[in-house]
C-alpha positions in Angstrom: 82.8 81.8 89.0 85.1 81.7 86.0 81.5 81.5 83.7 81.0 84.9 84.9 83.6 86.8 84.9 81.9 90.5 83.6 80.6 90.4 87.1 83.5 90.1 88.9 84.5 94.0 89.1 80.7 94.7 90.1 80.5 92.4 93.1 84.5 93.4 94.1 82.9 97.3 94.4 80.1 96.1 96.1 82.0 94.5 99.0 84.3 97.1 99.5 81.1 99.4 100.0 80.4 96.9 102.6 83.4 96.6 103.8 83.3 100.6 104.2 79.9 100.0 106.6 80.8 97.2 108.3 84.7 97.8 109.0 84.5 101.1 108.7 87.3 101.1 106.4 87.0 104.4 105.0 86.4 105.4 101.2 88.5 102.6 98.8 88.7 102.3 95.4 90.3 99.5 93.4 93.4 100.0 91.5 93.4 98.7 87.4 96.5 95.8 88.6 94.0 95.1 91.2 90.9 95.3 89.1 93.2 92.7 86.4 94.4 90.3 89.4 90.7 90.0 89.8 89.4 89.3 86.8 92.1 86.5 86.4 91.4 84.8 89.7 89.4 81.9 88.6 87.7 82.1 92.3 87.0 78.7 92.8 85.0 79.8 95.8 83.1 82.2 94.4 81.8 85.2 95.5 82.5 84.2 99.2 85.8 83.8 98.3 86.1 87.1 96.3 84.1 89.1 99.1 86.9 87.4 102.2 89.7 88.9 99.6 88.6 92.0 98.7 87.3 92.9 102.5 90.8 91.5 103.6 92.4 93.7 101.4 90.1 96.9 102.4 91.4 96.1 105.7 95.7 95.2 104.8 94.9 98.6 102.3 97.1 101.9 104.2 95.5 104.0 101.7 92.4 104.9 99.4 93.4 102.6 96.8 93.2 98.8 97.0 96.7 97.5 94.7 97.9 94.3 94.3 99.8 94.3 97.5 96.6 94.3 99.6 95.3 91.2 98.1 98.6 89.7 100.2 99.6 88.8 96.7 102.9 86.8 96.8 104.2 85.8 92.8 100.1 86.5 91.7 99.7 83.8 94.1 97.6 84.2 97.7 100.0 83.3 101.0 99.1 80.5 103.0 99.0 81.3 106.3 99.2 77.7 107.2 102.5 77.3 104.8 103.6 80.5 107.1 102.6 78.2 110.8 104.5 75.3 109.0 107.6 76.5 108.1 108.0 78.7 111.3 107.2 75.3 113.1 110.1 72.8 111.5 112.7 74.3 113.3 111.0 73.7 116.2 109.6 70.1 115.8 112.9 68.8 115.3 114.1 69.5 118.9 110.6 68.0 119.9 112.0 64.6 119.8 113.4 64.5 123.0 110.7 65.3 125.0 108.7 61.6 125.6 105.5 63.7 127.1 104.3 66.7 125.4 101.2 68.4 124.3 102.2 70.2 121.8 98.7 71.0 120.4 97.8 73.2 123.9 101.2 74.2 124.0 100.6 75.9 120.6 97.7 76.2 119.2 96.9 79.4 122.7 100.0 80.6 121.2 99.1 81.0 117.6 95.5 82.4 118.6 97.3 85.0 121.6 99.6 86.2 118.5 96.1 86.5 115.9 93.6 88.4 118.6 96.8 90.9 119.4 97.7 91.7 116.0 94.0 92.6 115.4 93.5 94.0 118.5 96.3 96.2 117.6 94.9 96.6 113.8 91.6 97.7 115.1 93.6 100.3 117.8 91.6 97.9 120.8 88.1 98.2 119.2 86.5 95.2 120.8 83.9 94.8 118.1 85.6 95.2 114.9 88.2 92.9 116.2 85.5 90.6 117.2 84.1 91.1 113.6 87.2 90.6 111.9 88.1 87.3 113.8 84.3 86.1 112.8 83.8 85.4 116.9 81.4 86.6 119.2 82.6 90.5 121.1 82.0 87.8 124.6 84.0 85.1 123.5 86.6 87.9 122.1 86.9 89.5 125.6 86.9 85.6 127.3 89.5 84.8 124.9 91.7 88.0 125.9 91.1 87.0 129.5 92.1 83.2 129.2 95.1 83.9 127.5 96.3 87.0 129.3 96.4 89.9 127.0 97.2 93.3 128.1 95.1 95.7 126.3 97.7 98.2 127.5 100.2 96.1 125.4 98.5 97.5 122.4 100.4 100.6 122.1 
């Protein structure tokens, strides 16, 4: 995407127009820093990869104005949230040794997915559908995901 890069600010303003309509995101505009970090991205996924950031951001945004802190900018550079998994699960792996059976996948991957569907739930203030939108899943497999794994929408609060 780096060949066109006078583009760039015209697609970024187009999807947070859509992200206003389908997120219902309210009115957001993008801040210069933010308008710069985006025309220095190389986006090596192009616009898919520009249109998951900038509705991510819409979304992270507390105010009318997209900054650099929405893009979940660490050092100019975009976390991992599977750096974030990792290192939260070290600790943990080296007491694993002394167990000779374990699953550890359905042990944590329910865990991981519980934490994700709660802190949109929450995001969303229990709105079924734009968690389900937000999550990319299906509003049925959404509400047989919060039954399976026993979430409380009164937790929400």
């Amino acid at each position: 995407m780096t060949e066109r890069k006078n583009e760039i600010l015209e697609l970024a303003s187009g999807f947070v127009s859509l992200a206003e309509q389908q997120l219902d995101t309210g009115h957001k505009t993008i801040s210069k820093e933010a308008e710069d970090f985006l025309l220095n991205n190389d986006w090596p996924g192009g616009d898919k990869e520009l249109e998951t950031a900038v509705k991510r951001a819409c979304i992270m945004s507390d105010g009318p104005v997209l900054q650099i802190e929405d893009f979940d900018l660490k050092q100019g550079k975009v976390k991992s949230i599977g750096k974030f998994v990792e290192t939260r699960l070290t600790g943990f792996m080296r007491n694993i040794n002394r167990f000779e059976k374990f699953n550890l996948y359905d042990m944590v991957i329910p865990e991981v997915e519980k934490s994700l569907i709660l802190m949109v739930l929450k995001e969303t203030k229990g709105n079924q559908i734009k968690a389900s939108r937000l999550l990319g899943i299906n509003r049925n497999t959404l509400r047989s995901k919060i039954r399976i794994l026993k979430i409380k929408l009164k937790d929400l609060k």
